[in-house]
N, C-alpha and C positions, 0 to 999 in steps of 0.2 A: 789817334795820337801817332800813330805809324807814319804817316804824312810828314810830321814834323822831327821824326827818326827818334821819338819816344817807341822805348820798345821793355817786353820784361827783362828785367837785370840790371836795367839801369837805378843810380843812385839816389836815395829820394831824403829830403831833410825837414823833417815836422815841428815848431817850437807850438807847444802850447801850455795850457795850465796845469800846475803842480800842484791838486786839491789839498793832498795832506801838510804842505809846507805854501800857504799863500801869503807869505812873507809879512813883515811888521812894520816895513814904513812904506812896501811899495811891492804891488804884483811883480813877479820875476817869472819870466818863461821856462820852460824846460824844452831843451830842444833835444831831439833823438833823431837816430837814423837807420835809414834802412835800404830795402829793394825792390824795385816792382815787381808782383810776384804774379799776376794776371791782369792781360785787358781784355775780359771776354768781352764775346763778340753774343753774348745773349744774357737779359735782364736777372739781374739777380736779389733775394728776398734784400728788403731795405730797413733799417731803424722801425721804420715808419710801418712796417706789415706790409709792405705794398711790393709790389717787382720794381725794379727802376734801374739805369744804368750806374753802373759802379765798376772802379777799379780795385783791386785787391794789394795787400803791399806786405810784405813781410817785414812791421815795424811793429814794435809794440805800445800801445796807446793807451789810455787810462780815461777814467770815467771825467768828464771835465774836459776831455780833448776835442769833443764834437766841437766843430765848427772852424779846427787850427789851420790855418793853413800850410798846404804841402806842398814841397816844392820840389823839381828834377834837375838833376845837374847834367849838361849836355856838353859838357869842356871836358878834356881829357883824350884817352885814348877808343875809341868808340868805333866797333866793325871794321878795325883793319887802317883807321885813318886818325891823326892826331888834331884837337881841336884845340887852340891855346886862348886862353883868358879866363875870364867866369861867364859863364853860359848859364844863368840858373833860369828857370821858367815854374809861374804857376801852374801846377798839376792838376789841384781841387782843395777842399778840405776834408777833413777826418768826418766819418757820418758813425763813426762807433768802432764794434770790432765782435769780431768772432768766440761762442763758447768753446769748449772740449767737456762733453759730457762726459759722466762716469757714474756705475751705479756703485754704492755707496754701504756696506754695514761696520759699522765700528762698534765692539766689544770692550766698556769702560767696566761702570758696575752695572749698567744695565746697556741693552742694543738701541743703539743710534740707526737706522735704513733711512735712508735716501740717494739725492741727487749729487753729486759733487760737480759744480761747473766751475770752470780756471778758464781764464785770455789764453786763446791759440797763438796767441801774436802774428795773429791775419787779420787787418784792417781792412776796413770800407771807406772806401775815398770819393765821393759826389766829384764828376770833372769837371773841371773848369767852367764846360762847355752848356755843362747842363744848370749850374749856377746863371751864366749869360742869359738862357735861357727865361727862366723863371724872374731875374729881375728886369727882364727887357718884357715883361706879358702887358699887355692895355691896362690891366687895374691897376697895376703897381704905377705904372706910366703915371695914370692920373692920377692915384692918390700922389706920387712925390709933386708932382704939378700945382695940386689945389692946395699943398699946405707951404708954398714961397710966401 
């Protein structure tokens, strides 16, 4: 993304599903915002258990988001040099988001022990690139092919 002067700290704008309020006469998006907060440059754990590449974002996302789309705003003032219009560009989509573990004992009328996990509000974003990827593979090819 560096190529295209996507870098961290630029601004990023996610709308997607609002589980707890899925509206009454018609889905409404929630949209949030954040920052890019990593592009490593090596595979990181994914949803899925697997390693795979991913960008990291300092937005916070909710269960129901996987699959939103995210997007980078590149208008503005950026490295010293001013960009005017709207410049937004597909980033990826949301692939989930990161725990904060804690160990856990609570003292009511009897002891509670465990786990406490809470959203870091550090997101997993699949890019663009790797979406292109997966639906341009030969099987996909043909299955969209053979059911015209």
């Amino acid at each position: 993304m560096k190529q295209y002067g996507i870098s961290e700290g630029d601004t990023l704008v996610q709308a997607g599903y609002f589980y707890p309020f899925p509206g009454k006469d018609r889905i409404q998006p929630l949209v949030r915002q954040g920052i890019l907060a990593m592009l490593p440059d090596e595979k990181l754990p994914t949803t899925m258990g697997k390693d795979g590449n991913l960008y990291l974002a300092d937005m916070h996302v909710l269960g129901g988001n996987s699959g939103s789309p995210v997007f980078v705003n590149l208008a503005g003032i950026r490295r010293g040099r001013f960009y005017a219009g709207v410049n937004v560009r597909l980033l990826g989509v949301v692939s989930g988001y990161f725990f904060e573990d804690q160990d856990l004992r609570l003292r009511i009328t009897t002891i509670v022990e465990g786990k406490a996990k809470a959203n870091s509000g550090i997101s997993a974003i699949v890019p663009v690139d790797e979406l292109l990827n997966l639906l341009n593979k030969e099987e996909l090819r043909v299955l969209r092919e053979t059911r015209r």
